[in-house]
N, C-alpha and C positions, 0 to 999 in steps of 0.2 A: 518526242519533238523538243525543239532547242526552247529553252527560257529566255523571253526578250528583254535583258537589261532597259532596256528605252522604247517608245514606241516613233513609227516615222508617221511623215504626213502620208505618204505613198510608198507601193513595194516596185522596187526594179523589175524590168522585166525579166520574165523564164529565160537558161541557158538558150541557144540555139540547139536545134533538132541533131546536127551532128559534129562536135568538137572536134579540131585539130589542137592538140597539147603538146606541147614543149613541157619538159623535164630537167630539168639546171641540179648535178650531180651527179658520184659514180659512185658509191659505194652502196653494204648493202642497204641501207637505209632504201636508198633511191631505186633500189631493185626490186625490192619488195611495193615502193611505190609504183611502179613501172609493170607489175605483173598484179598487181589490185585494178590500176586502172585500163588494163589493157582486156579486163573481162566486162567495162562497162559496153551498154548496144551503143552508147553515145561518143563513144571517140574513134573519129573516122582514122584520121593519121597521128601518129606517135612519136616525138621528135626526140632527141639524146641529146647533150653534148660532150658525154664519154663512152661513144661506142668501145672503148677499150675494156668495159665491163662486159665480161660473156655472157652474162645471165641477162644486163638491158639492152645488148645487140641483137639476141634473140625477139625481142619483142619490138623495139625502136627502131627509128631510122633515122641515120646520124646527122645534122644538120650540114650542110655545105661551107661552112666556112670555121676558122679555130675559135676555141671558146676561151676567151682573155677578159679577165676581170678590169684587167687596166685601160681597155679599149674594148669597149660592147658594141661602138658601131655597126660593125658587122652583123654580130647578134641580132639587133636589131631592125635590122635590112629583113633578115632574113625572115624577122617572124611579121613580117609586113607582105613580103613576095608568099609565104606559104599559109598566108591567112590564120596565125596561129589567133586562136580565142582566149585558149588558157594559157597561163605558164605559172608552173610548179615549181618554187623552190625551194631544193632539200637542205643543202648544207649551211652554217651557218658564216663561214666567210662570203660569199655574196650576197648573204642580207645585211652585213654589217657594214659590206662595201656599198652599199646603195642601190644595189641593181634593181631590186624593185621599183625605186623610184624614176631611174633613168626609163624603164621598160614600159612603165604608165603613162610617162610623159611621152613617150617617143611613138609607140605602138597601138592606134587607135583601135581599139574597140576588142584590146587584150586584156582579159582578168586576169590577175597577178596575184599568186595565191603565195601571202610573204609580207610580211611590213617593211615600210621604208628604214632607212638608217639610223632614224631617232628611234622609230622603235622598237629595231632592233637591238639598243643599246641596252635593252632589261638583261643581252647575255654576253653581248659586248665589254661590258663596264659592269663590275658588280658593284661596282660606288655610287650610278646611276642608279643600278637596280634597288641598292640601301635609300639614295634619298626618293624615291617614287614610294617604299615601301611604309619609311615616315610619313610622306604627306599623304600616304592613304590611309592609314593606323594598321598597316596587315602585321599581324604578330609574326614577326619572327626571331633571331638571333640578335643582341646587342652586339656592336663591332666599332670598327674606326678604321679609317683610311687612311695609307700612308704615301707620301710618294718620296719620303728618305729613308732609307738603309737604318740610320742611326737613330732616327725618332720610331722607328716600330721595335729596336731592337732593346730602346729603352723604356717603350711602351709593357713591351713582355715581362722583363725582367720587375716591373711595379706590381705585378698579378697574383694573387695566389692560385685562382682556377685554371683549369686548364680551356686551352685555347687552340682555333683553328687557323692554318694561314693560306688563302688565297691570293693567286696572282688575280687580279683584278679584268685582266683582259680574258681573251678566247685564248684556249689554250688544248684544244682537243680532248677535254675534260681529263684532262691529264692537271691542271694545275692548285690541285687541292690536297693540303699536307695537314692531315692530323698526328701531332707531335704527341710522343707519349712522355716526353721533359721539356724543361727547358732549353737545357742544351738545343735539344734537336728544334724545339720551335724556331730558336737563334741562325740553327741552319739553315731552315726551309728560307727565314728570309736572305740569308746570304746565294742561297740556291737561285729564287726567284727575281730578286732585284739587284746583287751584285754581277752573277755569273750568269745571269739570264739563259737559265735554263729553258726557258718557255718564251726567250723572244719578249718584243714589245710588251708581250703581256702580262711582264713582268716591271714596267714603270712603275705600279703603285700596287700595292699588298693592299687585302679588306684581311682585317684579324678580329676573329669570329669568338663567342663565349662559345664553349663545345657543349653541344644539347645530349640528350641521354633519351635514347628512344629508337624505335623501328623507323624507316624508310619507305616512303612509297613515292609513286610521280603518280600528277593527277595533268589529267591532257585536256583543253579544251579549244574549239574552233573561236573564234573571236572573227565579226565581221565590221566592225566599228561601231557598233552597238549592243548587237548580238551573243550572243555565249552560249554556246552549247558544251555541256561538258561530256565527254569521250570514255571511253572503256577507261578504268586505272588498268596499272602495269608496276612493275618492281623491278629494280634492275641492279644485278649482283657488280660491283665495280673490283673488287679484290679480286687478284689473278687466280689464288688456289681456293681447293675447298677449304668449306669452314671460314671463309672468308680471310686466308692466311693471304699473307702477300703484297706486291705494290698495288696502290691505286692505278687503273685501267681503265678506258676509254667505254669497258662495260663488258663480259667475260657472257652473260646471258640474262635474261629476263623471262619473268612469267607476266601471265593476264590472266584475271585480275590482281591486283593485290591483297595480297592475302589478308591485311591487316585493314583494310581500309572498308566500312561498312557504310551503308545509307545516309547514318546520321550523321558520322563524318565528311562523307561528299558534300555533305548539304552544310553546314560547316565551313566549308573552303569555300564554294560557291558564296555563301553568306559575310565570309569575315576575309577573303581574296579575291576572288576572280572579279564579285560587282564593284567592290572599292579600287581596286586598280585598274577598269576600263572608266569607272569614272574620272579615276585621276586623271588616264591619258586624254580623256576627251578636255576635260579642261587645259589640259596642256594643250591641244591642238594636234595630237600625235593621232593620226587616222590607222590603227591597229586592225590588218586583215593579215589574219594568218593563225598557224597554231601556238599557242602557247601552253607549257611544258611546266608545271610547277612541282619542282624538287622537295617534299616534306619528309619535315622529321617526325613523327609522334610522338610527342613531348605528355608525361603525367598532367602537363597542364593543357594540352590541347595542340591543332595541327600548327606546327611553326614552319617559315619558309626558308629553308634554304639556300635556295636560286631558282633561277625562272631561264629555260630556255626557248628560243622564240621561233620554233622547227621540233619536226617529230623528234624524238630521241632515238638514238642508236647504242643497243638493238632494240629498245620498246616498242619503234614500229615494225621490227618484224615479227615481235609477240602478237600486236592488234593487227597487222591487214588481215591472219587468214582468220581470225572471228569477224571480222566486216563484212556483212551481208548487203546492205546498202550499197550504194552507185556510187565510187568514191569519183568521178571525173564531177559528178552533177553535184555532189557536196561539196567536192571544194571549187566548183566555180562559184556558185551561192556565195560561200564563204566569200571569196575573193572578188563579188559583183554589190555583196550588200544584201541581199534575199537569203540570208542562211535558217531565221524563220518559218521558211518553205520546205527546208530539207527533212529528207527522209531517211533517220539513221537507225539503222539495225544492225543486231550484232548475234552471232552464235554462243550460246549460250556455255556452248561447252569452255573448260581452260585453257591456256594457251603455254607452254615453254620453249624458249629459243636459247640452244647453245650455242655459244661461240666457238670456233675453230683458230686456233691463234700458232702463227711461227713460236718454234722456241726463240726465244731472248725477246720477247715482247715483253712489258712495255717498254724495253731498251734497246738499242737494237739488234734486230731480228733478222733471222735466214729468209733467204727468198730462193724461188727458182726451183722446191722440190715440187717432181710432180703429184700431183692429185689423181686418185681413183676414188672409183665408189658413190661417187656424185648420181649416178644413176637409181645403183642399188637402194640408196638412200631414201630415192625418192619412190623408186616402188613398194616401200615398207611404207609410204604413206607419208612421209616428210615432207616439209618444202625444206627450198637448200638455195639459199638468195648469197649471190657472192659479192663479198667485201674488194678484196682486194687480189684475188684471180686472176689471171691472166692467160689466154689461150693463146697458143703457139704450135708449132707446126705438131709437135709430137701429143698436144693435147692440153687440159689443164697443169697450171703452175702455179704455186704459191708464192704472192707478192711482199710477203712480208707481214709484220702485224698480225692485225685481224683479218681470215682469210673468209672462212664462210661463215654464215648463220644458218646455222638447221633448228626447224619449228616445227612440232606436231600440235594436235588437242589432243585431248582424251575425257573421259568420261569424268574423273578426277584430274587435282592435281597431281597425284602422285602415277598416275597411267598416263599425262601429259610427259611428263619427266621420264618416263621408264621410255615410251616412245621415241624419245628424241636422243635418248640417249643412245637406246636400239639404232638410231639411225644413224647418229654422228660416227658412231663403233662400226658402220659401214663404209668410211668413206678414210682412205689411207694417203698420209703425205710425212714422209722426212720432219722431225722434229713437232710432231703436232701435240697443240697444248690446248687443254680443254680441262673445265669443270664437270665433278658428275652431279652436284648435289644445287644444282639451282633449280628451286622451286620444291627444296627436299624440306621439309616441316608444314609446309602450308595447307 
């Protein structure tokens, strides 16, 4: 059961007997959410807004009107005419953009599983994220925000340690440079704030002390008082094995973390998760949704790296297939205020998800070879949640990037891994690039 940061005067009332859900995203993330919740007895209809995903058209049915962040009008009509109760959302450019907020305000007696735009700002703005992390005391990395070129460039060159440079906005977890000189730190800032490799989200650099330590993500539900903390996960971001290679939007993950133990959990829960729902409740920031904390494990203890404020991809396609629990009736809890109610249970057994990725990822990448094997895959017992897929008249195609996530369990980690590996080694496309060894030591 979830641990109640604060107590209320009254609990909301139960979901309704049978949900109609909207789903806001297409990749696998949203896929994997989309076929967890599509096995609860509690949701009647299933809504998308990118049936262009084969794997969420299968299960969804596409909303009647286009999905424009710039104009949700529509959107919002729509989840009015079709009685939606819930709405899920996955990615994190429409929470950053506000949709949450417009969706609460506009759509009576819709949960909104997602925090509004201030709250999203913990993955929006990592300069946000630094002063929330001050005024809560949560240990993490020393740093400093830039928003000139010349004042980080002569911030660096004053250092002896080494150091990390982020682009400060969303950046598809693509905008994070660990320098192995100077030189190169110098670049990463001319990369990110001169030549805006990364878009706006490149205004202001956060330049990080560089920690020394293992990786984990710790997930927790957050209902505005609430906290339940979730399955951990790990997630490999280097393209090749051995961790060779460019930073990546995430090559594969296991569940649990290997490194991450009890007293640890409890730990983060104790010295993160309760001081930064307090923080935001004194700010006034009403936090419903999941949040995603990025740890290093530091000889001195769990330090925070970043906070995402949405499942991670692919860590959630590591945790749905150990989800046992009712994920429609958990996260409407979550997204109504009654997450104290919920019921969460989880398979016991491991979990690994590789990634399927075009050659020239993370730069760019081939599109358009076909996909086989998606089947075979899945009768060796795989699930096989697609990214960026695309079906056409001759069948599936590869969109580029990251195409699919294939996820088994096993009895072990390393029968997790041998599994998924078995499967991904069934499924054939023109230029395909994959890891073998994620979730290989744990």
């Amino acid at each position: 059961m979830p641990d109640a940061a604060h107590s209320r005067p009254s609990a909301p009332p139960d979901p309704p007997g049978r949900l109609n859900v909207l789903l806001v995203g297409g990749g696998g993330r949203e896929h994997a959410l989309a076929w967890k919740l599509r096995q609860s007895p509690r949701v009647a209809d299933l809504f998308t807004t990118h049936p262009d995903n084969p794997g969420i058209a299968d299960l969804a049915q596409p909303i009647d009107c286009p999905f424009e962040l710039a104009n949700t009008f529509r959107l919002e009509r729509f989840c009015v005419r079709a009685g939606v109760n819930l709405v899920v959302i996955g990615p994190e450019a429409p929470l950053a953009s506000g949709l949450a907020d417009r969706l609460k305000a506009n759509v009576p007696g819709a949960a909104v599983l997602g925090p509004g735009a201030e709250g999203a700002r913990l993955e929006s703005s990592k300069s946000f994220a630094k002063k929330m992390m001050r005024a809560a005391a949560i240990p993490t990395a020393e740093g400093r925000v830039f928003t000139d070129p010349r004042d980080a460039k002569a911030f660096l060159q004053t250092r002896e340690h080494a150091y990390v440079v982020k682009a400060s906005g969303l950046a598809a977890g693509k905008g994070v440079v660990v320098p192995a000189s100077l030189k190169e730190a110098i670049d990463a800032v001319d990369r990110i704030m001169v030549k805006r490799e990364f878009g706006d989200a490149g205004a202001e650099v956060v330049i990080e002390e560089k920690l020394k330590g293992g990786e984990a993500s710790v997930f927790a539900l957050i209902d505005g008082s609430t906290i339940a903390v979730l399955e951990t996960a790990q997630d490999y971001k280097r393209l090749g094995d051995g961790d060779t290679g460019p930073n990546t939007g995430g090559m594969g993950a296991v569940s649990p973390a290997p490194a991450l133990d009890d007293a640890t959990l409890d730990r983060v829960q104790r010295e993160v998760l309760v001081p930064l729902v307090d923080t935001l409740r004194r700010e006034e920031i009403d936090f419903r949704g999941v949040l995603y904390v990025g740890l290093m494990l530091t000889p001195g203890g769990p330090k925070v790296l970043e906070f995402n404020t949405r499942f991670g991809d692919p860590e959630c396609q590591a945790l749905m297939p150990r989800l046992t629990g009712d994920l429609a009736e958990i996260l409407y809890r979550t997204a109504s205020g009654s997450l104290e109610r919920a019921e969460i249970a989880w398979d016991p057994r491991p979990s690994c998800c590789v990634v399927l990725a075009s050659r020239g990822y993370p730069g760019e990448s081939e599109k358009g070879a076909a996909i086989t094997g998606v089947d075979a895959a899945r009768r060796a017992g795989a699930e096989v949640f697609h990214a960026s897929a695309r079906r056409e008249a001759g069948g599936l195609v590869s969109g580029g990037g990251r195409v699919l996530s294939v996820v088994a369990l096993g009895d072990t980690p390393d029968d997790a891994r041998a599994a998924a590996n078995a499967a991904a080694d069934a499924i054939t496309f023109e230029g395909k690039t994959h890891r073998r060894d994620v979730g290989s030591g744990a």
